[in-house]
ChimeraX commands (.cxc) that place a marker at each C-alpha (Angstrom):
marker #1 position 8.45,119.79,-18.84 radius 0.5
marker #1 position 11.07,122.16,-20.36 radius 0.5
marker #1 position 13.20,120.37,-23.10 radius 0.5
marker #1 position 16.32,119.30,-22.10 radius 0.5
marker #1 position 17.69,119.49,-25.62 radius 0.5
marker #1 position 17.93,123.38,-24.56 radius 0.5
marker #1 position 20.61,122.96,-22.49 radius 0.5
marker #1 position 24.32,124.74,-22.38 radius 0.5
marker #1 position 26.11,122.48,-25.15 radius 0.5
marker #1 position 28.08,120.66,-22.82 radius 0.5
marker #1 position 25.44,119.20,-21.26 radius 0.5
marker #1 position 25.00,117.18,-24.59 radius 0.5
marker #1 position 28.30,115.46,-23.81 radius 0.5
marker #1 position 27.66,114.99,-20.70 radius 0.5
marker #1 position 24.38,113.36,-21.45 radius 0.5
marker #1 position 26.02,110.56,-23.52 radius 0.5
marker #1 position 27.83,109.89,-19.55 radius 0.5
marker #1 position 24.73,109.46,-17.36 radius 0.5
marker #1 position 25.99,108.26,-14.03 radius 0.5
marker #1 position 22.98,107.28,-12.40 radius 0.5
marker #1 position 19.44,106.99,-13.34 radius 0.5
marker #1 position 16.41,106.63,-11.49 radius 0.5
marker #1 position 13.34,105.37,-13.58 radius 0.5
marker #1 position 9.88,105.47,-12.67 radius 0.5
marker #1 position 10.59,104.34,-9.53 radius 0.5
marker #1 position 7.53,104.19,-6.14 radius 0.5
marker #1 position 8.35,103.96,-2.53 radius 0.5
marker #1 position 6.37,102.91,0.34 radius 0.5
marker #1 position 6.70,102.84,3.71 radius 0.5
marker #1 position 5.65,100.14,6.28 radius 0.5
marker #1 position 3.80,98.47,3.32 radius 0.5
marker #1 position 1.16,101.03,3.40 radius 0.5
marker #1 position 2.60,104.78,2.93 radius 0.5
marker #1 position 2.76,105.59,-1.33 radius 0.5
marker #1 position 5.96,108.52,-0.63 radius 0.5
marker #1 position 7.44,108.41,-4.54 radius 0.5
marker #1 position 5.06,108.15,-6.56 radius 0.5
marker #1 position 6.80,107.49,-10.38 radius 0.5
marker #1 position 9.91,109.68,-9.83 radius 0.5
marker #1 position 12.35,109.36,-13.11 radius 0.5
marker #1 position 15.69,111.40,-13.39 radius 0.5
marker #1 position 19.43,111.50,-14.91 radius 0.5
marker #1 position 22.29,112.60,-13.04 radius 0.5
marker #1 position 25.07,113.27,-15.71 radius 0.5
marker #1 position 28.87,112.79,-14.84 radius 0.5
marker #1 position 30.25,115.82,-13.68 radius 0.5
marker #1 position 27.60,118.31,-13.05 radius 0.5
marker #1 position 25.38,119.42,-10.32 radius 0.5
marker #1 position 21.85,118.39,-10.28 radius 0.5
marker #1 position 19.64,119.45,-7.84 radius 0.5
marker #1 position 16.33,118.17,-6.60 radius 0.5
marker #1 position 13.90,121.00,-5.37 radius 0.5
marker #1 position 10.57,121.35,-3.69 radius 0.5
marker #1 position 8.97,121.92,-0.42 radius 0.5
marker #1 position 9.29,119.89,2.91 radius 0.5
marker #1 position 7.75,116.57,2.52 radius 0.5
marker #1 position 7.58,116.71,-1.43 radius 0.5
marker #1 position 10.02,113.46,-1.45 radius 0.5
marker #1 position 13.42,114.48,-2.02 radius 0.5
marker #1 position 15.29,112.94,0.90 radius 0.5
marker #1 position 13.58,110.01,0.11 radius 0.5
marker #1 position 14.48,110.12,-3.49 radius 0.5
marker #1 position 18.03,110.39,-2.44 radius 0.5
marker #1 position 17.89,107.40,0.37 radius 0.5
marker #1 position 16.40,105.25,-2.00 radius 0.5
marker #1 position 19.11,106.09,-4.65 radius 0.5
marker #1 position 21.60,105.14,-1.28 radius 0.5
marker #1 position 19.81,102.28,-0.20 radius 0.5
marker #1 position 19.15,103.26,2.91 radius 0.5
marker #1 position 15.75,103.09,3.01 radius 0.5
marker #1 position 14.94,99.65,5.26 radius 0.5
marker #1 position 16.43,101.48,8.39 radius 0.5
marker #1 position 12.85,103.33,8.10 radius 0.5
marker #1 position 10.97,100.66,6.87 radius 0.5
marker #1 position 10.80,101.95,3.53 radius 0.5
marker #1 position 11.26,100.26,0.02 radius 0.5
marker #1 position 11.15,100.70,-3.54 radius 0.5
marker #1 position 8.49,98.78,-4.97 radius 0.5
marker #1 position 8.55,99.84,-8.55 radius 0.5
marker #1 position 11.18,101.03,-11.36 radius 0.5
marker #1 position 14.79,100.57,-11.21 radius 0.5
marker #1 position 17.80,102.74,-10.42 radius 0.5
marker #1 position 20.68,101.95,-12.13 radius 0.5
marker #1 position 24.04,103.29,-11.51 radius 0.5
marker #1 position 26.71,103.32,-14.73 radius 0.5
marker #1 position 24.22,101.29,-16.13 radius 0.5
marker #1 position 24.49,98.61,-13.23 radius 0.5
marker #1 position 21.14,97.88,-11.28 radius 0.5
marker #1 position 22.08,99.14,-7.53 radius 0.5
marker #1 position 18.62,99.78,-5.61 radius 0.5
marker #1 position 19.16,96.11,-3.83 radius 0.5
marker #1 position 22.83,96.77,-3.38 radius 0.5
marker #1 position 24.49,96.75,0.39 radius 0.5
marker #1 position 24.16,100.56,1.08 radius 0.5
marker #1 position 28.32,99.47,1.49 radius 0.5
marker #1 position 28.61,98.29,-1.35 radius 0.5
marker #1 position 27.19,101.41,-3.43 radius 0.5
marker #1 position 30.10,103.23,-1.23 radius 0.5
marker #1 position 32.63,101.24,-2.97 radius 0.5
marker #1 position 31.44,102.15,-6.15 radius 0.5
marker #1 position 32.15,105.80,-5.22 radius 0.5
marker #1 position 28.38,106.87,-4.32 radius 0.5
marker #1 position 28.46,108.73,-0.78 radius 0.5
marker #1 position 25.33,110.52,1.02 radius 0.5
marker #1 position 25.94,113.52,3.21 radius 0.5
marker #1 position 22.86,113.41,5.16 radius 0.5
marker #1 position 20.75,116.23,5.93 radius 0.5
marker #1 position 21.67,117.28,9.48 radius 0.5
marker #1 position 24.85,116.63,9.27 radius 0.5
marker #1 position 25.10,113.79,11.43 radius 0.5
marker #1 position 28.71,114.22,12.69 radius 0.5
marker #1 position 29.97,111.71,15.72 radius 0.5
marker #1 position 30.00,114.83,17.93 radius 0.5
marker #1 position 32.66,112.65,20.63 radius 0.5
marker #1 position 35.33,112.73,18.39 radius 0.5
marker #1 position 37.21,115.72,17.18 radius 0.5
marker #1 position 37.45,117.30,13.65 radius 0.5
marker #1 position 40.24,115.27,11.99 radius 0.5
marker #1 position 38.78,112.04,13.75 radius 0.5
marker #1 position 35.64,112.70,11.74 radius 0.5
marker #1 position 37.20,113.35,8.64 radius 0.5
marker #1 position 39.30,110.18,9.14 radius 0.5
marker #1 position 36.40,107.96,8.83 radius 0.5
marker #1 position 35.58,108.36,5.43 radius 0.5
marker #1 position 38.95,107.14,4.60 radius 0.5
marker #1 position 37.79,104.10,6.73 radius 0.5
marker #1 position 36.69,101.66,3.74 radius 0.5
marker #1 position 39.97,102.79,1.00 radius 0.5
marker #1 position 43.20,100.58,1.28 radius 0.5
marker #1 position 45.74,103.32,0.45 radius 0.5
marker #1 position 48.61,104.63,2.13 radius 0.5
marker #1 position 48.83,106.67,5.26 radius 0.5
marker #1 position 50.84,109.45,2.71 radius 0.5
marker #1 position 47.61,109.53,0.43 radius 0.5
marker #1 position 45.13,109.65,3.20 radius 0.5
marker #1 position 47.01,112.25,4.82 radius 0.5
marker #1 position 47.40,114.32,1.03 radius 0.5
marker #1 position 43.58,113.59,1.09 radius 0.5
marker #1 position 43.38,115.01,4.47 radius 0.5
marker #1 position 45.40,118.19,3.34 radius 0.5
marker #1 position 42.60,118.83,0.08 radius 0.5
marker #1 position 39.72,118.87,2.53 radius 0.5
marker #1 position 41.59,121.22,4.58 radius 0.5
marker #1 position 42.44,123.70,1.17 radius 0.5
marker #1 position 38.70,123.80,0.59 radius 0.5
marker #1 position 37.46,123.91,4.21 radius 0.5
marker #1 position 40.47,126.15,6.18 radius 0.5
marker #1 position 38.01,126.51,8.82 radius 0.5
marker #1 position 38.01,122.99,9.61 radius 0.5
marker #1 position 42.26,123.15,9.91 radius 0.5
marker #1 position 41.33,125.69,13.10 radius 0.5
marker #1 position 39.18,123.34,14.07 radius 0.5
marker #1 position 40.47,119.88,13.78 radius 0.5
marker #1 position 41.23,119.26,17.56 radius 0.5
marker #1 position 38.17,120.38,18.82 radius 0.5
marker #1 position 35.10,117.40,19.38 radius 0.5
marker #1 position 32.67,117.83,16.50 radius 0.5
marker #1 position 29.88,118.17,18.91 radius 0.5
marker #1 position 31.19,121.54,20.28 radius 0.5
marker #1 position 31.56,122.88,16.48 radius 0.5
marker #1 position 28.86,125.31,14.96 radius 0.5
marker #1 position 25.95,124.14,12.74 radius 0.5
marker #1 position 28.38,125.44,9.13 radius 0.5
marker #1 position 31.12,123.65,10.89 radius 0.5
marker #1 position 29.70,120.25,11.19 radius 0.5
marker #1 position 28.21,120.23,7.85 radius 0.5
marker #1 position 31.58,121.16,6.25 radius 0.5
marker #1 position 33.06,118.31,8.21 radius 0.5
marker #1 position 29.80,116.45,6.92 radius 0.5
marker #1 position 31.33,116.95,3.32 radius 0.5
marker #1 position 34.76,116.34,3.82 radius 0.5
marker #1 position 34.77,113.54,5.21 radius 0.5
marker #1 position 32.33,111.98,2.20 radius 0.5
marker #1 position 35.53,114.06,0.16 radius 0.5
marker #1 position 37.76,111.35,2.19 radius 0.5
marker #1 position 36.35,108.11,0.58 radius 0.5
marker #1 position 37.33,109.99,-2.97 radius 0.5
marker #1 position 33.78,109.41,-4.36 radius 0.5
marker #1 position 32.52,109.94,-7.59 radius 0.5
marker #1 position 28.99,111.15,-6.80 radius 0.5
marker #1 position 28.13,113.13,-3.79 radius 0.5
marker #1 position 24.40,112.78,-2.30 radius 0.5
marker #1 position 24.18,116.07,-0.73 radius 0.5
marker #1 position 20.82,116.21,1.63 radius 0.5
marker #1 position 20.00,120.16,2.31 radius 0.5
marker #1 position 23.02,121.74,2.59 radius 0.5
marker #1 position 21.53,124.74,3.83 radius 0.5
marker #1 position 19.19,123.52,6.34 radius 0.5
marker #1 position 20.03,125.75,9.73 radius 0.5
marker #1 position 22.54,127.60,8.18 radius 0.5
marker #1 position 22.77,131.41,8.13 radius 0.5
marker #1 position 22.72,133.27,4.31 radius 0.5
marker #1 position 26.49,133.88,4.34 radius 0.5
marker #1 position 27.31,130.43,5.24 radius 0.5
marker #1 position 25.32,129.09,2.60 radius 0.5
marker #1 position 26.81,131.02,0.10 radius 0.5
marker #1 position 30.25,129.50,1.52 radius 0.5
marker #1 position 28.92,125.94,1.15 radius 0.5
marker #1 position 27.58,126.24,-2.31 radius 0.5
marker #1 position 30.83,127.80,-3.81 radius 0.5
marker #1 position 32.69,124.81,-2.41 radius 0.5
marker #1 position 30.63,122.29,-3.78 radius 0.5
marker #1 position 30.56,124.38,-7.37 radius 0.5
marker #1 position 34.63,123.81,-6.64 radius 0.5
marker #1 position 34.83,120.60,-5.89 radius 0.5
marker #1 position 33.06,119.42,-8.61 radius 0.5
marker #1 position 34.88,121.91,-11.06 radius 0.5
marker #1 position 38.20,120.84,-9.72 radius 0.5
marker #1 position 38.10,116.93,-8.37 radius 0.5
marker #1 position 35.13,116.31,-11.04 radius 0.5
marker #1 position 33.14,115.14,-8.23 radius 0.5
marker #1 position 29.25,114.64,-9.39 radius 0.5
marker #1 position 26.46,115.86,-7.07 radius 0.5
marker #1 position 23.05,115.36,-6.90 radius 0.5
marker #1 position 21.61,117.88,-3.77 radius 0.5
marker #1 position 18.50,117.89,-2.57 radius 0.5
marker #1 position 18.00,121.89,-1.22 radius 0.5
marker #1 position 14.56,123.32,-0.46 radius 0.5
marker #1 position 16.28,126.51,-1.09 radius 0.5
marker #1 position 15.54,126.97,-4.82 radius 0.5
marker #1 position 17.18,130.53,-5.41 radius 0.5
marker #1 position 20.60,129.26,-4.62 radius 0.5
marker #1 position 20.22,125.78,-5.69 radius 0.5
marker #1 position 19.75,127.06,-9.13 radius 0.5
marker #1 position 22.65,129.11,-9.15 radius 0.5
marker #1 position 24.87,126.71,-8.74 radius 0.5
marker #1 position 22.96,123.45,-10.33 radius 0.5
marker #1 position 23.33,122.46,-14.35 radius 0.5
marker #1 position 20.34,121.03,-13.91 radius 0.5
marker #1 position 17.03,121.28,-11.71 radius 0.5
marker #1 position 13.88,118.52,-11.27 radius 0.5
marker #1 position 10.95,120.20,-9.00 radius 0.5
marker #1 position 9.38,117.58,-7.11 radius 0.5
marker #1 position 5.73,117.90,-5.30 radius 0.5
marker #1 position 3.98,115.37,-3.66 radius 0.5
marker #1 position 6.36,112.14,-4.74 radius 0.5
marker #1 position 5.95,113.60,-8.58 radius 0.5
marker #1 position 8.28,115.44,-10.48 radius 0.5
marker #1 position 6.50,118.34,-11.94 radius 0.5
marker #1 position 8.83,119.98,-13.55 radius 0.5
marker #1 position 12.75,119.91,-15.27 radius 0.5
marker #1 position 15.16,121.09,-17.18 radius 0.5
marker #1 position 18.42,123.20,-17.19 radius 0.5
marker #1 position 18.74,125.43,-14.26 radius 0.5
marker #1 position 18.93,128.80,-15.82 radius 0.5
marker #1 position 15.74,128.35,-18.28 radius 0.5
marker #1 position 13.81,127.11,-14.79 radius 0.5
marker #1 position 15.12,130.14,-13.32 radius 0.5
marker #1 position 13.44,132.31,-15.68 radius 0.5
marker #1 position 10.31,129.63,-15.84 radius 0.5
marker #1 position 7.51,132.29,-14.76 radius 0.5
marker #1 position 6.09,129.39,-12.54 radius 0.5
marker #1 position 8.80,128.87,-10.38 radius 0.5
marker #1 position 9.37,132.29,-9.92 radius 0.5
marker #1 position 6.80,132.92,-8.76 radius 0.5
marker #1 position 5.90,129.63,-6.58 radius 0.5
marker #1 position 9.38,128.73,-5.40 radius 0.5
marker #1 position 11.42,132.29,-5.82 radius 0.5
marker #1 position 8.98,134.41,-4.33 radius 0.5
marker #1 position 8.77,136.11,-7.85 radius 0.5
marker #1 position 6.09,137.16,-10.41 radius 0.5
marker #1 position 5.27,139.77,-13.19 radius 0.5
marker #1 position 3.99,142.58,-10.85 radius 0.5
marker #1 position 7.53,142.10,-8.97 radius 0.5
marker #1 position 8.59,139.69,-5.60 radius 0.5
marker #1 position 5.80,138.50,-3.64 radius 0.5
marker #1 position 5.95,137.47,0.40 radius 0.5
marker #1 position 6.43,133.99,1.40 radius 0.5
marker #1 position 2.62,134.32,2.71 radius 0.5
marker #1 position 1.10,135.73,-0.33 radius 0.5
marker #1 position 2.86,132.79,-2.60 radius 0.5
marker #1 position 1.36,130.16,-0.23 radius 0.5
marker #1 position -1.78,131.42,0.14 radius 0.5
marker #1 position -2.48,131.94,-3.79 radius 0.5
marker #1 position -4.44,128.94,-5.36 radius 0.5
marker #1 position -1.24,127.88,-7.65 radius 0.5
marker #1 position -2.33,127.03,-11.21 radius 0.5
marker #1 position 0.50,124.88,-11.73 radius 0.5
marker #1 position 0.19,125.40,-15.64 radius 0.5
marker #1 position 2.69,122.41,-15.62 radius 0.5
marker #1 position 0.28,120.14,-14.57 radius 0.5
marker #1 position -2.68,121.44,-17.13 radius 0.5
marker link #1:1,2 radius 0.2
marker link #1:2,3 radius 0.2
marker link #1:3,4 radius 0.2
marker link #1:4,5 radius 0.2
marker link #1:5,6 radius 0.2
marker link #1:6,7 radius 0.2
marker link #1:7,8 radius 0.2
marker link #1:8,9 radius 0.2
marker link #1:9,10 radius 0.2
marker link #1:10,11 radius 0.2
marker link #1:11,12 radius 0.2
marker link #1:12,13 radius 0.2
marker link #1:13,14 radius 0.2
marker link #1:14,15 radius 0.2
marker link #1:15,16 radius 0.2
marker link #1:16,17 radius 0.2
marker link #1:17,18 radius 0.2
marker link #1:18,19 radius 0.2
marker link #1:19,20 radius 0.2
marker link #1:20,21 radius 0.2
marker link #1:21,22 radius 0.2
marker link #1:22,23 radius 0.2
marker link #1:23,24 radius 0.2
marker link #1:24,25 radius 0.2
marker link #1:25,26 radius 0.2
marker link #1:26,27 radius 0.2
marker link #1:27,28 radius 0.2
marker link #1:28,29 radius 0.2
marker link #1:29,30 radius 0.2
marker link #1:30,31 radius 0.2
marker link #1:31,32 radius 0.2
marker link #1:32,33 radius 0.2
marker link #1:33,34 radius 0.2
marker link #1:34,35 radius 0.2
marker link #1:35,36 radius 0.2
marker link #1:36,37 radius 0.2
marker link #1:37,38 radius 0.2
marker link #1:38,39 radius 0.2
marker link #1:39,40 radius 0.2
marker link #1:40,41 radius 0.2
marker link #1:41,42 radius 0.2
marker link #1:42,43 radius 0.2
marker link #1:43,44 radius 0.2
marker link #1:44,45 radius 0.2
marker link #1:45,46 radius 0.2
marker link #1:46,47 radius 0.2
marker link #1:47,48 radius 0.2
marker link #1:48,49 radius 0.2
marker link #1:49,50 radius 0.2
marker link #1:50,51 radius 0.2
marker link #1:51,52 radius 0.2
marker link #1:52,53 radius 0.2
marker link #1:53,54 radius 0.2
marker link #1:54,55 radius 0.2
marker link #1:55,56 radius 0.2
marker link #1:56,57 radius 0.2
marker link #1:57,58 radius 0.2
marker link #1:58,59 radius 0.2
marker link #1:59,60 radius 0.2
marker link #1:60,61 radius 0.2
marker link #1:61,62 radius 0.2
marker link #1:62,63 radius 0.2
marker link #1:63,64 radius 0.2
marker link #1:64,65 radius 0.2
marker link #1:65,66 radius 0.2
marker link #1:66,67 radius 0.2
marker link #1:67,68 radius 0.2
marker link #1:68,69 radius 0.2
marker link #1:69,70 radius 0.2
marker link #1:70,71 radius 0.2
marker link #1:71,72 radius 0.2
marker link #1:72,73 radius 0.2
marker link #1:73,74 radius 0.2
marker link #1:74,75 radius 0.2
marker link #1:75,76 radius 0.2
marker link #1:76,77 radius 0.2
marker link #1:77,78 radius 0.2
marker link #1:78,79 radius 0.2
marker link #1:79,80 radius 0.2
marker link #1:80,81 radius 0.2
marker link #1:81,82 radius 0.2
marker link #1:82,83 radius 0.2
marker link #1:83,84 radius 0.2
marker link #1:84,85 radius 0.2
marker link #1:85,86 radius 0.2
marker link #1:86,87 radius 0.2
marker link #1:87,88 radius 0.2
marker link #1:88,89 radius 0.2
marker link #1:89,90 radius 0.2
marker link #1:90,91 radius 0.2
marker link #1:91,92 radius 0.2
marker link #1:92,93 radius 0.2
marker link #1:93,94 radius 0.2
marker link #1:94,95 radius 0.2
marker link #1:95,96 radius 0.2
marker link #1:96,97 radius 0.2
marker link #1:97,98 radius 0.2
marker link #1:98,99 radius 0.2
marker link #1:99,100 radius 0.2
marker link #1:100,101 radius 0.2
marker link #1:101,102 radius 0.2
marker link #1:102,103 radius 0.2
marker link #1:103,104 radius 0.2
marker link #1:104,105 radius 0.2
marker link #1:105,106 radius 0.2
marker link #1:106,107 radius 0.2
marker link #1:107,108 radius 0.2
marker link #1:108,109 radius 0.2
marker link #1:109,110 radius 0.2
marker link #1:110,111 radius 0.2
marker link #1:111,112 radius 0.2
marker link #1:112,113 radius 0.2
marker link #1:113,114 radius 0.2
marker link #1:114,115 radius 0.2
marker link #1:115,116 radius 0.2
marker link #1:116,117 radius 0.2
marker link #1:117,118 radius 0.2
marker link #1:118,119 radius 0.2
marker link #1:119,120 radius 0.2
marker link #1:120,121 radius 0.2
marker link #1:121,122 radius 0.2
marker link #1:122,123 radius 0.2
marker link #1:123,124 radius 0.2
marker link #1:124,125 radius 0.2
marker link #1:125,126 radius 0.2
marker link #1:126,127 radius 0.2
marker link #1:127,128 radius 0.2
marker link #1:128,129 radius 0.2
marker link #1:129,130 radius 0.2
marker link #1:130,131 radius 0.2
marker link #1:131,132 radius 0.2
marker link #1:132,133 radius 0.2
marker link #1:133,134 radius 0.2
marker link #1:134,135 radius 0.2
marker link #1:135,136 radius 0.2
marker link #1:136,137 radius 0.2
marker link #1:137,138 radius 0.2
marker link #1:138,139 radius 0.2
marker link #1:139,140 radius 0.2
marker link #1:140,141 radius 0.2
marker link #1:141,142 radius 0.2
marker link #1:142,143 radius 0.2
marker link #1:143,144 radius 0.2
marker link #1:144,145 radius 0.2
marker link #1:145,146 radius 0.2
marker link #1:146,147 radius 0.2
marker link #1:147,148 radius 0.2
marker link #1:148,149 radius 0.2
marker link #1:149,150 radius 0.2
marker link #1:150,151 radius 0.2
marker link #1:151,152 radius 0.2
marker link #1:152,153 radius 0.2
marker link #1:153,154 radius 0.2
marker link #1:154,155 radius 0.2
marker link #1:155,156 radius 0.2
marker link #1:156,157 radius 0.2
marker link #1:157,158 radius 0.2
marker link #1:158,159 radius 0.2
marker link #1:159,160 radius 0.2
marker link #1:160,161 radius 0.2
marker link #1:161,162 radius 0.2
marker link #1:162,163 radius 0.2
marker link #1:163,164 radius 0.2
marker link #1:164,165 radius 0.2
marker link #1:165,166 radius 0.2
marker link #1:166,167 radius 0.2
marker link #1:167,168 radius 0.2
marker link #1:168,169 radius 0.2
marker link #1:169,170 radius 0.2
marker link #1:170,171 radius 0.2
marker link #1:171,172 radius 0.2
marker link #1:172,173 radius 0.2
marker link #1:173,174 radius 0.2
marker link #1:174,175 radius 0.2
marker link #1:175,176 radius 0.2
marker link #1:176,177 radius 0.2
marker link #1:177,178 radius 0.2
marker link #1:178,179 radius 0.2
marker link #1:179,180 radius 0.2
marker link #1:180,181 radius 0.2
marker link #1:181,182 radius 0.2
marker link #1:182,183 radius 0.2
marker link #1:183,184 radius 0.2
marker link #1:184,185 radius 0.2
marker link #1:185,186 radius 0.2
marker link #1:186,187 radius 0.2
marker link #1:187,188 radius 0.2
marker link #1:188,189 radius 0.2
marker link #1:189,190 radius 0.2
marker link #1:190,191 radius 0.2
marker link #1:191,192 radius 0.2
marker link #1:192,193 radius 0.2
marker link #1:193,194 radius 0.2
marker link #1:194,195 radius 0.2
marker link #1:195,196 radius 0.2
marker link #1:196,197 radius 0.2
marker link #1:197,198 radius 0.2
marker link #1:198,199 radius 0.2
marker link #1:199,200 radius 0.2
marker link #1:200,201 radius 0.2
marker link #1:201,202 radius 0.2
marker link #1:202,203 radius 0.2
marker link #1:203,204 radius 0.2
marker link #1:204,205 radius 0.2
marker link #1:205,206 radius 0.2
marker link #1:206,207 radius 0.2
marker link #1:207,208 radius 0.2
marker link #1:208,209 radius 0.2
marker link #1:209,210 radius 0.2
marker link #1:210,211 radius 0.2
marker link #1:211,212 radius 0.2
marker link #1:212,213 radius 0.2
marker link #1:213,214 radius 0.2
marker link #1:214,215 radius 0.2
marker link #1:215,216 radius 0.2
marker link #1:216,217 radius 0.2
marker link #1:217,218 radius 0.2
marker link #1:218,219 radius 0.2
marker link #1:219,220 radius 0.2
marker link #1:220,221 radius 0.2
marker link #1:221,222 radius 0.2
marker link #1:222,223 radius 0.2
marker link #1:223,224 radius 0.2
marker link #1:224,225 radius 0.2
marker link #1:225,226 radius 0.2
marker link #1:226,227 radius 0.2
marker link #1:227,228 radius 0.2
marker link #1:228,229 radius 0.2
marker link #1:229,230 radius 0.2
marker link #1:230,231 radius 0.2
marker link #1:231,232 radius 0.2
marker link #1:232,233 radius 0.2
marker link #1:233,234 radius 0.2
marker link #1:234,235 radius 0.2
marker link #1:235,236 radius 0.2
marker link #1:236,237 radius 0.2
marker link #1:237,238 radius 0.2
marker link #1:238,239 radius 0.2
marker link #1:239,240 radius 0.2
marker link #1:240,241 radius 0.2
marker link #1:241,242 radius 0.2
marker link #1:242,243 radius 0.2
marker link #1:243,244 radius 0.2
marker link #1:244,245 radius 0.2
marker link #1:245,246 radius 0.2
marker link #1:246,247 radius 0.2
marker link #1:247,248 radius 0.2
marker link #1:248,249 radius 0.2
marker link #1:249,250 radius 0.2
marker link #1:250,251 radius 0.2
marker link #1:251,252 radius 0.2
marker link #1:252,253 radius 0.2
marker link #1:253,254 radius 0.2
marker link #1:254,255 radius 0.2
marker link #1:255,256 radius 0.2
marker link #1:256,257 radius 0.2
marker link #1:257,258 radius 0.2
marker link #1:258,259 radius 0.2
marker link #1:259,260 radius 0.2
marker link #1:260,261 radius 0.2
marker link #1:261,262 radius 0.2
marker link #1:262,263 radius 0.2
marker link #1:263,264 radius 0.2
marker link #1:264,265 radius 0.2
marker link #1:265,266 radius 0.2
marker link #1:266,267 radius 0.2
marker link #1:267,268 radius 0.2
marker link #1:268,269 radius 0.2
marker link #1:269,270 radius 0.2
marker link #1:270,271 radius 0.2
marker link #1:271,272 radius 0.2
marker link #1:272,273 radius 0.2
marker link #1:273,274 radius 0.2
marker link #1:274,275 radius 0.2
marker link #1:275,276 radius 0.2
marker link #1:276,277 radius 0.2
marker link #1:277,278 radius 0.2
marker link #1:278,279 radius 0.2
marker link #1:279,280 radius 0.2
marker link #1:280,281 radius 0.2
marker link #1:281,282 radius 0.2
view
């Protein structure tokens, strides 16, 4: 694993303010299925972790059992602890944990496509006890990062395009004024450009509100672009961390997960059908 000591130097002060932390932790499913398998990792306050690897390699799982949403699939964490500002959470109320700030944006957006825009983004104000003035000032910063959603506040969610739901996906976790986003695969279905649009709004938010986020994204190119911070993940394992910009340069993930290597960019085929030495591993 790369050294996290390497880090830019505000990560060190940062590190002294770990939000959440997930140690060692296993999940199973329906008593029999072994899905995490040891997973450990640090989210600091105010940065932008990101969780990478391939479909199935455990990262939505990672971030439902961080949510504690896992029993709606029959799934629980058997081993290890997560611990959230140094509080033990992974028994919480998934309810609860939203009262302490932590909100998942699940991946496929999962808008109530009957109601309209502003009805969505309404909901996540559903749990504060505030003021209809700061709900609608609330309502007014979603709308400043997400002006398409202003056209498009009358119009039923359902009718919206696949960028437009998952913007209202993220503002309306922005409307319970969390402190830590889980963001499930923001790019999922989305075209390049729009993903683009997505990331630079979450690198705002959380440079601006101080919003932390810890994203899940199978896209690794643009995940590390915009991440402090990176953990690989295959097979329920983390195989690999550390900042984002030294794993961007690791030869390794270039060349497994950026379609990179010494003799210049390889083809999505040729990557997966090379027997990966996973040096990382050795």
């Amino acid at each position: 694993m790369l050294d996290a000591t390497q880090d830019q130097p505000q990560s060190a002060a940062q590190a002294a303010e770990t939000l959440l932390e997930v140690n060692n932790i296993e999940v199973i499913y329906n008593h029999v299925i072994l899905v995490l398998k040891g997973v450990s990792l640090q989210v600091p306050k105010g940065g932008i972790t990101a969780l990478l690897g391939g479909n199935g390699a455990g990262k939505t799982t990672t971030l439902k059992a961080v949510s504690n949403l896992l029993h709606s699939e029959r799934g629980e964490v058997t081993k290890g602890a997560i611990r959230y500002r140094g509080e033990t959470v992974h028994d919480l109320d998934p309810a609860d944990l939203v009262r302490k700030g932590v909100i998942q944006v699940m991946e496929g957006r999962h808008c109530f496509e009957h109601l309209t825009v502003e009805e969505n983004l309404l909901t996540g104000a559903y749990t504060r006890k505030v003021s209809k003035g700061d709900i609608d000032a609330d309502l007014e910063m979603v709308y400043t990062y997400f002006p398409r959603l202003r056209e498009r506040r009358r119009s039923q969610a359902g009718y919206t395009s696949g960028g437009e739901q998952q913007m209202c996906a993220i503002g309306r976790a922005l409307m319970s004024r969390p402190e830590t986003i889980l963001l499930d695969e923001p790019s999922m279905g989305l075209a390049p450009q729009l993903v683009e649009q997505i990331f630079e709004i979450v690198k705002e938010v959380n440079e601006k509100e101080g919003v932390t986020f810890l994203l899940a994204e199978q896209n690794t190119n643009v995940a590390l672009r915009y991440a402090h911070y990176g953990y690989i993940l295959e097979s329920g394992r983390v195989v690999m961390d550390g900042p984002a910009a030294e794993l961007r340069e690791n030869p390794d993930v270039k060349e497994f997960y950026l379609g990179m290597s010494d003799e210049g960019r390889k083809s999505f085929r040729d990557v997966r059908s090379y027997r990966r030495r996973k040096r990382w591993l050795s």
